[in-house]
RODRENKE-120515 format. One record per residue (C-alpha): x negated, y negated, z negated; residue number from 1. Coordinates in nm, 2 decimals. Example, Ala and Ser with C-alpha at 12.3 -4.5 7.8 and 13.67 -1.06 7.14 Angstrom:
BEGIN
{atom {-1.23,0.45,-0.78},1}
{atom {-1.37,0.11,-0.71},2}
END
This chain:
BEGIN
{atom {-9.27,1.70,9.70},1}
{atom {-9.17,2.02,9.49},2}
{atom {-8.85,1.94,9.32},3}
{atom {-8.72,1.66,9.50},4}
{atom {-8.39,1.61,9.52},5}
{atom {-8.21,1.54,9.86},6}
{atom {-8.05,1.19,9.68},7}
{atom {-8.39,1.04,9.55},8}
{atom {-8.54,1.14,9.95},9}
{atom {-8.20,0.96,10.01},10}
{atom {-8.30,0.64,9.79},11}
{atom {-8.65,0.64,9.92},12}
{atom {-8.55,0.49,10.25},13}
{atom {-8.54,0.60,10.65},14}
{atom {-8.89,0.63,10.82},15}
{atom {-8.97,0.31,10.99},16}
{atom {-8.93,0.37,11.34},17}
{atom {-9.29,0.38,11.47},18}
{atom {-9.39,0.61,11.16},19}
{atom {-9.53,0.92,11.25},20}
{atom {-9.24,1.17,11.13},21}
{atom {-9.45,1.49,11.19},22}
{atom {-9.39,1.83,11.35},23}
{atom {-9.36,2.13,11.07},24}
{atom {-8.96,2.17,11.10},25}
{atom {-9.04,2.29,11.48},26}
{atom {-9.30,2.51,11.33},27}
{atom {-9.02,2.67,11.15},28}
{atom {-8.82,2.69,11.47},29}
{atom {-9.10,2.86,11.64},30}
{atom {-9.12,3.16,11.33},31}
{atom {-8.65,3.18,11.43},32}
{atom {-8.80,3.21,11.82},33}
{atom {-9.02,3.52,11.67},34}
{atom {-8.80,3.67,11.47},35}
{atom {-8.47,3.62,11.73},36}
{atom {-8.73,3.76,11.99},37}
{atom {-8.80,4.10,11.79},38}
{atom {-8.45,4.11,11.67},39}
{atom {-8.30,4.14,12.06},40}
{atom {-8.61,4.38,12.11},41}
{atom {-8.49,4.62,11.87},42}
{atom {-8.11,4.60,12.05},43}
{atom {-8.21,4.63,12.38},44}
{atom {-8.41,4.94,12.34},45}
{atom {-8.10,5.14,12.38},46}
{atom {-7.99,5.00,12.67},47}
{atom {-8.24,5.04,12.91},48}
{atom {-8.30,5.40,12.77},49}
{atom {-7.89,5.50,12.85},50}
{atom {-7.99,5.68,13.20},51}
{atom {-8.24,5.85,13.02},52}
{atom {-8.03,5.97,12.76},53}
{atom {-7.75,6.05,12.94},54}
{atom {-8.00,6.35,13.12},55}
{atom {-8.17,6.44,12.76},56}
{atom {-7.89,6.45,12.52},57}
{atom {-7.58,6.46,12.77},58}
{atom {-7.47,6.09,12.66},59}
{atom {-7.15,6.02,12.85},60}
{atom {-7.03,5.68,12.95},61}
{atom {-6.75,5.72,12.69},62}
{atom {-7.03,5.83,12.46},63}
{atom {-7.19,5.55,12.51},64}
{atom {-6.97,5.30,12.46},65}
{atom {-6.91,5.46,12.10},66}
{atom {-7.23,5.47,12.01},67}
{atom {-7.21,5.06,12.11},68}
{atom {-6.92,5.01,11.95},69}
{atom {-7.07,5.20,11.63},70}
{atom {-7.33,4.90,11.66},71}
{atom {-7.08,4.62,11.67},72}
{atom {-6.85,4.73,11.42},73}
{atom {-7.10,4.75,11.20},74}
{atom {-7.26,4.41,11.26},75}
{atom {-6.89,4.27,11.23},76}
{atom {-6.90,4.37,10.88},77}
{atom {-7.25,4.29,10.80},78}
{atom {-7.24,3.95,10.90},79}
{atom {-6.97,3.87,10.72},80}
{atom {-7.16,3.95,10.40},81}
{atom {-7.48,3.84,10.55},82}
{atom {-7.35,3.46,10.55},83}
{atom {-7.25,3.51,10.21},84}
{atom {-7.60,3.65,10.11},85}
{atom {-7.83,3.38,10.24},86}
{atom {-7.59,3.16,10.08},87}
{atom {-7.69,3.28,9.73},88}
{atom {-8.00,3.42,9.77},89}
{atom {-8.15,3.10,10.04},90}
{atom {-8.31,3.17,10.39},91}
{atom {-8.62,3.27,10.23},92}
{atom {-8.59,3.55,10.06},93}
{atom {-8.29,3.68,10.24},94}
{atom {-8.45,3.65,10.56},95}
{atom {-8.72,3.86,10.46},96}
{atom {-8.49,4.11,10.36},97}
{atom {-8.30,4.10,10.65},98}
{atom {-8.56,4.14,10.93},99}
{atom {-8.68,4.48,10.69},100}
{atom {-8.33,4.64,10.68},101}
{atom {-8.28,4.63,11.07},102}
{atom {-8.62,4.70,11.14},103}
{atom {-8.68,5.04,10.95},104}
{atom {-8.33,5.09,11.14},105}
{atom {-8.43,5.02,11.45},106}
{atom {-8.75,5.32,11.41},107}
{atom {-8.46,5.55,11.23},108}
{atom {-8.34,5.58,11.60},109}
{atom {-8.66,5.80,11.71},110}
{atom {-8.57,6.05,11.44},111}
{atom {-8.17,6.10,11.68},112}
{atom {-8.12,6.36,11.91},113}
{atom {-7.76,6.38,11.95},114}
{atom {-7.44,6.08,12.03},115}
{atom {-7.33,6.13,11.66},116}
{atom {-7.69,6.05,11.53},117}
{atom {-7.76,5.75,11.73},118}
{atom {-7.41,5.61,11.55},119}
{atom {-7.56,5.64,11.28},120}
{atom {-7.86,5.52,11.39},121}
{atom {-7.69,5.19,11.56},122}
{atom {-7.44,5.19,11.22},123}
{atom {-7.75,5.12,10.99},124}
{atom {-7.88,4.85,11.28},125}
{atom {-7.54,4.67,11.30},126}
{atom {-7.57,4.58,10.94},127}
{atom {-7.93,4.49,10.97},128}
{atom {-7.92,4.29,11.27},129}
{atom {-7.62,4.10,11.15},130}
{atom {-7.84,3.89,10.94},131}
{atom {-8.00,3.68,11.18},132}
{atom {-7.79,3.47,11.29},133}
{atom {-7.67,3.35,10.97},134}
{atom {-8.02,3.27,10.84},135}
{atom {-8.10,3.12,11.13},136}
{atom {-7.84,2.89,11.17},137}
{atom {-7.90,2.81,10.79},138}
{atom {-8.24,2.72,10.84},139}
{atom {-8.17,2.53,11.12},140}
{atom {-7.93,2.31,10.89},141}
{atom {-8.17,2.26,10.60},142}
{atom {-8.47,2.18,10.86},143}
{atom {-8.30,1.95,11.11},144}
{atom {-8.06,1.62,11.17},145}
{atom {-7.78,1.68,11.30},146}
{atom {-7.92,1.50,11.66},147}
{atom {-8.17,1.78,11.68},148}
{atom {-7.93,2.08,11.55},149}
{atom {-7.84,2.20,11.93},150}
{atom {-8.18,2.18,12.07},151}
{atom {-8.37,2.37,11.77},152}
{atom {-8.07,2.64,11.78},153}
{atom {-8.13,2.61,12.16},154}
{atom {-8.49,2.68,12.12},155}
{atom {-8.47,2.97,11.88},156}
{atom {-8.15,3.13,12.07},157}
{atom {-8.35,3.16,12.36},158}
{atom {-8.57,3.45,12.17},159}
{atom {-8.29,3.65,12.25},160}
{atom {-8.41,3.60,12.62},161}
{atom {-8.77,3.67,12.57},162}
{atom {-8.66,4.02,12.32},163}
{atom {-8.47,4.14,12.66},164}
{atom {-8.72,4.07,12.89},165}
{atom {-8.98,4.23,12.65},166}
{atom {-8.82,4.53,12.65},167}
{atom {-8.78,4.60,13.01},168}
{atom {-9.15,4.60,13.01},169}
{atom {-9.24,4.79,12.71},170}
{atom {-8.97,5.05,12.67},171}
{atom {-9.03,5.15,12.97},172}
{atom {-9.44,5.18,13.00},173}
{atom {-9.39,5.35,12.65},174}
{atom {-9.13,5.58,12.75},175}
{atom {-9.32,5.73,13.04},176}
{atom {-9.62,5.79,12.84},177}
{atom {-9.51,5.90,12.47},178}
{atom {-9.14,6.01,12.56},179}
{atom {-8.77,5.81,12.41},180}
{atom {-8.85,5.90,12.06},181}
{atom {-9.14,5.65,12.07},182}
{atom {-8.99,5.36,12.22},183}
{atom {-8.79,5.29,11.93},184}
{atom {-9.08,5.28,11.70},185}
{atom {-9.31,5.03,11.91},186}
{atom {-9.17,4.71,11.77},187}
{atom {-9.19,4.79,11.39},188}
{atom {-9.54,4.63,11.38},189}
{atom {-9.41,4.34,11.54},190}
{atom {-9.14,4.29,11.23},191}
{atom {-9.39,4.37,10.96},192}
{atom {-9.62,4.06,11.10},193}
{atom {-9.31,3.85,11.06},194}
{atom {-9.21,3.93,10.73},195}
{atom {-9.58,3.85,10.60},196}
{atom {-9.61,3.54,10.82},197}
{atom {-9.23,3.43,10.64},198}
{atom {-9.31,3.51,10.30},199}
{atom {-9.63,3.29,10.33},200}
{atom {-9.52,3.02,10.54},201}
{atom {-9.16,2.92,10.46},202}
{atom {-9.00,2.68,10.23},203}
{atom {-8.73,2.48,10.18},204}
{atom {-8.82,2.09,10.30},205}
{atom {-8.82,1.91,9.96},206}
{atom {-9.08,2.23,9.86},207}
{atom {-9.30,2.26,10.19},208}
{atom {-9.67,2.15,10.08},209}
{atom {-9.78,2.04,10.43},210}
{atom {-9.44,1.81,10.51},211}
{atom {-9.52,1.39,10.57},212}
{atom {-9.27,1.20,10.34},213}
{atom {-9.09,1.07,10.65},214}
{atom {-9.06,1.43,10.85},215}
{atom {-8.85,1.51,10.49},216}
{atom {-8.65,1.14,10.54},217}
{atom {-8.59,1.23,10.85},218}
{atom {-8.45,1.56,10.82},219}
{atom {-8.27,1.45,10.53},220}
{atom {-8.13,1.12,10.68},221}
{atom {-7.77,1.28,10.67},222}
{atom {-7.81,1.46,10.35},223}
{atom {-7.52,1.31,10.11},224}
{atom {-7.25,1.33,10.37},225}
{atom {-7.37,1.72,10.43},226}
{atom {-7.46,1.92,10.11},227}
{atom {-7.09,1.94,9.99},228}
{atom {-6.95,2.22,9.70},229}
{atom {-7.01,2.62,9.74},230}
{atom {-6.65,2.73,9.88},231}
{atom {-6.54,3.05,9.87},232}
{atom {-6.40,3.29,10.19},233}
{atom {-6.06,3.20,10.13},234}
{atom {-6.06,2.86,10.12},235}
{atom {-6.27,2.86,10.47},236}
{atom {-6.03,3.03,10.63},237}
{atom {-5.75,2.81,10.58},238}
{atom {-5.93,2.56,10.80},239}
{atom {-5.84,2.47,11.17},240}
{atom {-6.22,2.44,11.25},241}
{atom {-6.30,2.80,11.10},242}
{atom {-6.06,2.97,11.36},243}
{atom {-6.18,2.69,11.63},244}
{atom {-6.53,2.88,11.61},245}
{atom {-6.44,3.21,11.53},246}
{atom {-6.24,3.20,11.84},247}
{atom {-6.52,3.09,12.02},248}
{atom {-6.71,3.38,11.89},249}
{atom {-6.48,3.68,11.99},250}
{atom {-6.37,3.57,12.32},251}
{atom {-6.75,3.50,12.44},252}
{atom {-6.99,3.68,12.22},253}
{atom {-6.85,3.99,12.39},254}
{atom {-7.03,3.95,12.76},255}
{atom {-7.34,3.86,12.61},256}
{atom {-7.34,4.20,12.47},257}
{atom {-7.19,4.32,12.82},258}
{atom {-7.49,4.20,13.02},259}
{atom {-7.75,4.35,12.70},260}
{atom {-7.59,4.70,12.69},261}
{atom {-7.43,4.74,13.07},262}
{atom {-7.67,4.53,13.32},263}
{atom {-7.92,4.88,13.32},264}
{atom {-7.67,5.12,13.39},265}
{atom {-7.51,4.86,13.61},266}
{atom {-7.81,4.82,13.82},267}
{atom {-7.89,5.19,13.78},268}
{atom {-7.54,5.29,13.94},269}
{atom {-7.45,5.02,14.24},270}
{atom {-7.85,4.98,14.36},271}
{atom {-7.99,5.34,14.22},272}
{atom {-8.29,5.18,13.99},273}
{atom {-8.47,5.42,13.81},274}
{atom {-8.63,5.38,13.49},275}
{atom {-8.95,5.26,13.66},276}
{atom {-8.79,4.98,13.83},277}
{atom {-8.50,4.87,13.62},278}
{atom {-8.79,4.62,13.43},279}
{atom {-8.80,4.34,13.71},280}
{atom {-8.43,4.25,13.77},281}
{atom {-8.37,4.27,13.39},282}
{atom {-8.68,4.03,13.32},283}
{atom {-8.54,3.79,13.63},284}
{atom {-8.19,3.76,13.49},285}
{atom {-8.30,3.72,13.10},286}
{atom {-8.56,3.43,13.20},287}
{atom {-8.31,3.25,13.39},288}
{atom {-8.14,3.27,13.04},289}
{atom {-8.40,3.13,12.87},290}
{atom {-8.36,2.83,13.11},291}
{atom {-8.03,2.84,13.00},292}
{atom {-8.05,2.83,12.61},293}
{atom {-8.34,2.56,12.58},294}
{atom {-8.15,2.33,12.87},295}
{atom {-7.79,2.38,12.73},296}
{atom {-7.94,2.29,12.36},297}
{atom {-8.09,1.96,12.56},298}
{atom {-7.79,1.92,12.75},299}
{atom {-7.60,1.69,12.52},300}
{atom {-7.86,1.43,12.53},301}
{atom {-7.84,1.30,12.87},302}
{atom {-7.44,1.26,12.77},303}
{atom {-7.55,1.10,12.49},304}
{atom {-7.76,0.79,12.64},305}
{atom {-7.48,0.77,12.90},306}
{atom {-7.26,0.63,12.55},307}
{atom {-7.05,0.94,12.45},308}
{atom {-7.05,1.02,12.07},309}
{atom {-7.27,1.30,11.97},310}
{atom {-6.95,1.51,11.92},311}
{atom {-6.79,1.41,12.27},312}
{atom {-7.17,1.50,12.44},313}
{atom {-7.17,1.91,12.31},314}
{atom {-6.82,1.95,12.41},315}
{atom {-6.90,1.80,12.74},316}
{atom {-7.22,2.02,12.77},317}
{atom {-7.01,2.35,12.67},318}
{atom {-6.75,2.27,12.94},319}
{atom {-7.05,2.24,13.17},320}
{atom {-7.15,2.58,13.06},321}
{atom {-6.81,2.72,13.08},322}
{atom {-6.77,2.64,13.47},323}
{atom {-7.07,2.81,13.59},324}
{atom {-7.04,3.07,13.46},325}
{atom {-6.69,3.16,13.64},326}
{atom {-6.87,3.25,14.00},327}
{atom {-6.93,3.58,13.85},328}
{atom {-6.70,3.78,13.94},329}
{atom {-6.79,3.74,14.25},330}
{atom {-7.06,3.98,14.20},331}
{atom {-6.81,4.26,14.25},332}
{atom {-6.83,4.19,14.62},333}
{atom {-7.19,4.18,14.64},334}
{atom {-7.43,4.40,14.84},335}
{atom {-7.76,4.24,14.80},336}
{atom {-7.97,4.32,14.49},337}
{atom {-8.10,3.95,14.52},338}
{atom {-7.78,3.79,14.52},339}
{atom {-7.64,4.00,14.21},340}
{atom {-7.96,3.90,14.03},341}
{atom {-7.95,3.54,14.08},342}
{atom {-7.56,3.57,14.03},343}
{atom {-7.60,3.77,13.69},344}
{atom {-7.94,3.50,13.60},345}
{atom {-7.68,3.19,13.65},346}
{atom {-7.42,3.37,13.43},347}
{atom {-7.65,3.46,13.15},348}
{atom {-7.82,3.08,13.15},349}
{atom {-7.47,2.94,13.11},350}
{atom {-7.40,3.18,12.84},351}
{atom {-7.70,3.11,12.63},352}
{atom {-7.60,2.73,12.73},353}
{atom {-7.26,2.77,12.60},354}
{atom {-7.41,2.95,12.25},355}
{atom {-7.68,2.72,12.20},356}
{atom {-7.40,2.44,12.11},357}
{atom {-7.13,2.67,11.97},358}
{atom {-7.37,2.79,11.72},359}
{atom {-7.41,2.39,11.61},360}
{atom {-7.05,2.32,11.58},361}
{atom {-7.01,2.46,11.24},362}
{atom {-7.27,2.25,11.08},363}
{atom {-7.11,1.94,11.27},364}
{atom {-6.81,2.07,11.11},365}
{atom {-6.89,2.18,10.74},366}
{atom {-7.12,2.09,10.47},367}
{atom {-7.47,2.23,10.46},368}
{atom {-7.33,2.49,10.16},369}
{atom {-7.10,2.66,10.36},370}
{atom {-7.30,2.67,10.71},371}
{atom {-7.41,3.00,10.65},372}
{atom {-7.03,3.14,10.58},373}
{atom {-6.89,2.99,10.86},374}
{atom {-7.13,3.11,11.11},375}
{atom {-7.08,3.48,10.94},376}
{atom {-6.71,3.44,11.03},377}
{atom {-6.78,3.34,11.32},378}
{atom {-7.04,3.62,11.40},379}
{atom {-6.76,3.92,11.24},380}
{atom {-6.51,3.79,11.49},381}
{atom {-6.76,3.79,11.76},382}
{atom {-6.88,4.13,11.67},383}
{atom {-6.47,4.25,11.63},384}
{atom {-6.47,4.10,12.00},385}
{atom {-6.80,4.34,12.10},386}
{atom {-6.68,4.63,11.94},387}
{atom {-6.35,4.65,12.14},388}
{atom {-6.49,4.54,12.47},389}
{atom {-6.77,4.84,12.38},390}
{atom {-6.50,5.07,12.32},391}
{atom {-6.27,5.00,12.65},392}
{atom {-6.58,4.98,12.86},393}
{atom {-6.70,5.31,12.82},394}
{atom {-6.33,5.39,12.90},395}
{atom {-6.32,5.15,13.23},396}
{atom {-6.63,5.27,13.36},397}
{atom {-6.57,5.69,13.34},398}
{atom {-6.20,5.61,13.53},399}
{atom {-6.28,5.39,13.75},400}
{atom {-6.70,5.40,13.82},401}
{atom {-6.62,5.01,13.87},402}
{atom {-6.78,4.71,13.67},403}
{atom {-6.49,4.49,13.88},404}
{atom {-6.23,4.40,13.56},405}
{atom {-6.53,4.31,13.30},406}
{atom {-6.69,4.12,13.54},407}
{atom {-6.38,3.93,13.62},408}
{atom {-6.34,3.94,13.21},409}
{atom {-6.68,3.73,13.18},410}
{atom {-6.58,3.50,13.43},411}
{atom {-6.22,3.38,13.26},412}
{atom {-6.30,3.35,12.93},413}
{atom {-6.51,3.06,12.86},414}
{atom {-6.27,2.83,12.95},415}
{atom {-6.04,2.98,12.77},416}
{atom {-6.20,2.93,12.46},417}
{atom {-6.30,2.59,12.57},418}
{atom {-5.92,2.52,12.57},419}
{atom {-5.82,2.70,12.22},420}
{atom {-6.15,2.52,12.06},421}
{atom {-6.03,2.16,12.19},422}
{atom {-5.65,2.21,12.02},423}
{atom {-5.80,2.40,11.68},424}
{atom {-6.07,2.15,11.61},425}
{atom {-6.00,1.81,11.83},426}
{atom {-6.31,1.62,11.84},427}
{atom {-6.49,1.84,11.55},428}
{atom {-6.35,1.68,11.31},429}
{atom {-6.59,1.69,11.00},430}
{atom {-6.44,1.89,10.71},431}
{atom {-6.43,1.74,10.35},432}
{atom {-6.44,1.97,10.04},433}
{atom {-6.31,1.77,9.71},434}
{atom {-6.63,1.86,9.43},435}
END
């Protein structure tokens, strides 16, 4: 199949519908799961470490949320350029690349010993870490029909669940053994498997050696309404459905970040979990997640075999999403570990839900070419959105010692952004470049 073109797979014909399409495009999905998984590894350590850091090195809460916003800043900027790279260079190469800036990054942190050299430290992550996404998404455009786009995003999203609840259970056993400095170098082996496992496995569908003839129909099937014309930054952002997703992005990429850097030290301060116990609440609320990002990918399926179009289904599942996650703020009025857990578990599965078919709205919107761009917009707003949340939480928390206004924050803005999407981008419509 080496060198086929996507208009003679085109001119071959569909599968037949009782042809055996084949499996390796989920095999592909499975190697995003890994790498998503390590990548949300690497940014958690931090978090659960805070208590401990704030008794080594003296980290204050206003510290803290610098050395966050350090992180986010950072990532705004590199993902912007990340979406650009893996434009030009393609998903295999600049994956690779990717996954080995933010990992010899992440093990830079165990060489920090004061708030001004984890900065640095979370700086040189940011720009790593901000590659993911965008390759990710990528690959999930060249590998899958647009039917299947939410799912395999769902499916690979959700490693951002199984990195957090990983790290409650190894940062922690490390920690108490080998000291901080050693937590942040236990998941370099994990990122140096990946990168061999990529370099050896991946290829684009028309060059994959092991892909059936109708798995690359299949994926394919849409191909001539989707590759479209490289377009440049500029010309992106003078779209309605640009800002329709990049608003998306900064309103609600925000709390996700709230729940990875805060839920520790939330814990930690309103039921007085120590290091040693902060593992199972963390590990409840991030499985629940997982739920979350695997059922809200599946979610516009069931609205699809009730008639809706395939655009009118994801907008129904992210309004799904967007309601339940509004009961919580009520976990400001909370007094029972248990409840706040399942509370937090609903929030985060409805986030992940939400995410899982945001992430797909830019390739129902743009060609395949510019997929990668979009999504780096997207991501650099979202980060912009992080970095000031970071920045006034550290603030919020050392006046007030009260998590009340960001939790009422998370619970508001979903449907917000549900709103501004629906009048930036009515039903998705699909954007046309002239060649």
């Amino acid at each position: 199949m080496a060198g086929t073109t996507d208009i003679q797979i085109l001119e071959e014909g569909d599968a037949s519908p009782g042809a055996r399409i084949g499996r390796v495009r989920w095999t592909i999905c499975a190697m995003l799961f890994i790498a998503t998984s390590i990548n949300y590894m690497d940014r958690q350590v931090l978090a659960i470490l805070k208590p401990t850091l704030q008794h080594s090195i003296g980290m204050s809460e206003v510290g803290y949320g610098n050395v966050v916003a350090c992180f986010t800043i950072a990532y705004a900027i590199g993902i912007l350029a990340a979406g650009r790279f893996v434009d030009k260079v393609g998903t295999r190469i600049g994956y690779m690349v990717i996954m080995a800036v933010w990992s010899l990054s992440a093990m830079g942190h165990a060489l920090a010993n004061s708030v001004l050299e984890f900065g640095i430290a979370r700086v040189c992550l940011g720009l790593g870490e901000s590659g993911n996404f965008p390759a990710a998404i990528k690959t999930v455009a060249e590998w899958f029909p647009q039917r299947e786009r939410s799912l395999a995003t769902g499916i690979f999203n959700s490693g951002t669940n199984l990195g957090a609840i990983l790290a409650p259970i190894i940062v922690p056993w490390v920690t108490i053994r080998y000291g901080w400095h050693a937590a942040f170098l236990a998941t370099g082996i994990f990122s140096a498997l990946w990168i061999v496992m990529w370099y050896s496995k991946y290829r684009k569908p028309a060059d994959h050696p092991t892909l059936t003839g109708a798995e690359l129909r299949f994926i394919y099937q849409e191909a001539a309404e989707q590759m479209g014309p490289s377009t440049p930054w500029a010309k992106l952002l003078g779209y309605r459905q640009t800002w329709a997703f990049a608003t998306g992005k900064f309103l609600t990429d925000p709390i996700w970040w709230l729940y990875l850097y805060w839920l520790p030290s939330f814990f930690s301060a309103k039921f007085g979990l120590d290091l040693s116990h902060l593992g199972l609440p963390l590990v409840i609320v991030y499985n629940a997640s997982v739920v979350g990002s695997i059922g809200g990918g599946w979610l516009p399926a069931p609205f699809r075999r009730l008639g809706m179009s395939a655009v009118k289904a994801r907008m129904t599942a992210m309004f799904v999403c967007a309601c339940a996650v509004v009961p919580v703020f009520l976990i400001n009025y909370l007094h029972s570990e248990w409840a706040a857990i399942g509370l937090l578990g609903l929030a985060a599965a409805a986030h992940q839900g939400w995410s899982a078919n945001l992430f797909s709205t830019p390739s129902d919107m743009f060609p395949r070419s510019a997929v990668g761009s979009v999504t780096g917009i997207g991501g650099m707003t979202g980060s912009v959105g992080g970095f000031l949340l970071a920045l006034s939480a550290g603030h919020i928390l050392q006046l007030t010692h009260s998590y009340a206004s960001l939790f009422a924050l998370a619970a508001s803005v979903y449907l917000l952004s549900f709103v501004i999407i629906l009048m930036l981008a009515p039903g998705l419509k699909k954007v046309e470049f002239s060649k």
